[in-house]
N, C-alpha and C positions, 0 to 999 in steps of 0.2 A: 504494500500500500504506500504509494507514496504522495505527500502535499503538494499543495500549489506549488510552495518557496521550493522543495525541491528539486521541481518539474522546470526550474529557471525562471518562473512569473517574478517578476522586482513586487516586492511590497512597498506600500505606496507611502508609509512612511517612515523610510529607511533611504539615503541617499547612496553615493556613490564609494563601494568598499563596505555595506553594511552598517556605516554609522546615521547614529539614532539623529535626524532631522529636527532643530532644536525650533521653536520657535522666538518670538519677541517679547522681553522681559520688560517689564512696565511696573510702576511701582503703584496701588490703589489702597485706599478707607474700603472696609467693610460696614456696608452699606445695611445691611437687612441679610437674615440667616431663613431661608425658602425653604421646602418640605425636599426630600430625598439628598440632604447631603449637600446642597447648592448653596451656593451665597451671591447675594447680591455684592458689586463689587464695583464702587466709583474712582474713574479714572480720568484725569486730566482737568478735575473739576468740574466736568459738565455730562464726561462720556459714560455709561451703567453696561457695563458686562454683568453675564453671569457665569460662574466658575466654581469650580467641584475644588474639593481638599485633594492635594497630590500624596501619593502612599508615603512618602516620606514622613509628611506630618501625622496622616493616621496613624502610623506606625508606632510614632512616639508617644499617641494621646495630647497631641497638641491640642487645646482648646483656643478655638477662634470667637471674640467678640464682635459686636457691633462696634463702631468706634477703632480696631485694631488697622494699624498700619500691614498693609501684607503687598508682596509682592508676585505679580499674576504673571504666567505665560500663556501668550494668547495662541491659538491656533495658526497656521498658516493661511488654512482654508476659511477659518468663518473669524473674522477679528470680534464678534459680540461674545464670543465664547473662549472661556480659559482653565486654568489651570493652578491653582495655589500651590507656589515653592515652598514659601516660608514667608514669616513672620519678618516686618521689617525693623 
């Protein structure tokens, strides 16, 4: 049985040599805490992404507030969606 990745298909986000495709770091306030794990997250003082906690922080049990400085990675593909690094 063999996969896709092994069959030679490129996964789409993985660049060139297998390394992980990073996206743009942005630094945002924690805006509002949304149902499934989401946060509301303001950026630039005007702009409102939404963005999941990244496994690092689950990992640790970091708790995120309203009010907390945190820094987002936003997608490549969709910039209103991201990704919490860490605490800024």
């Amino acid at each position: 049985m063999t996969s896709a990745v092994a069959a030679g298909t490129a996964r789409q986000d993985r660049g060139p040599h297998g390394v992980r495709r990073r996206g743009v770091e942005i630094e945002g306030i924690v805006e509002a805490q949304l149902p499934s794990g989401l946060y509301r997250v303001e950026i630039d003082g005007a702009r409102r992404i939404t963005a999941h906690v990244g496994a690092g922080l689950e990992r640790n049990f970091i708790r995120l507030l309203v009010g907390d400085r945190v820094v987002v990675e936003l997608t490549p593909r969709d910039l209103t969606r991201g990704r919490i690094i860490r605490k800024a």
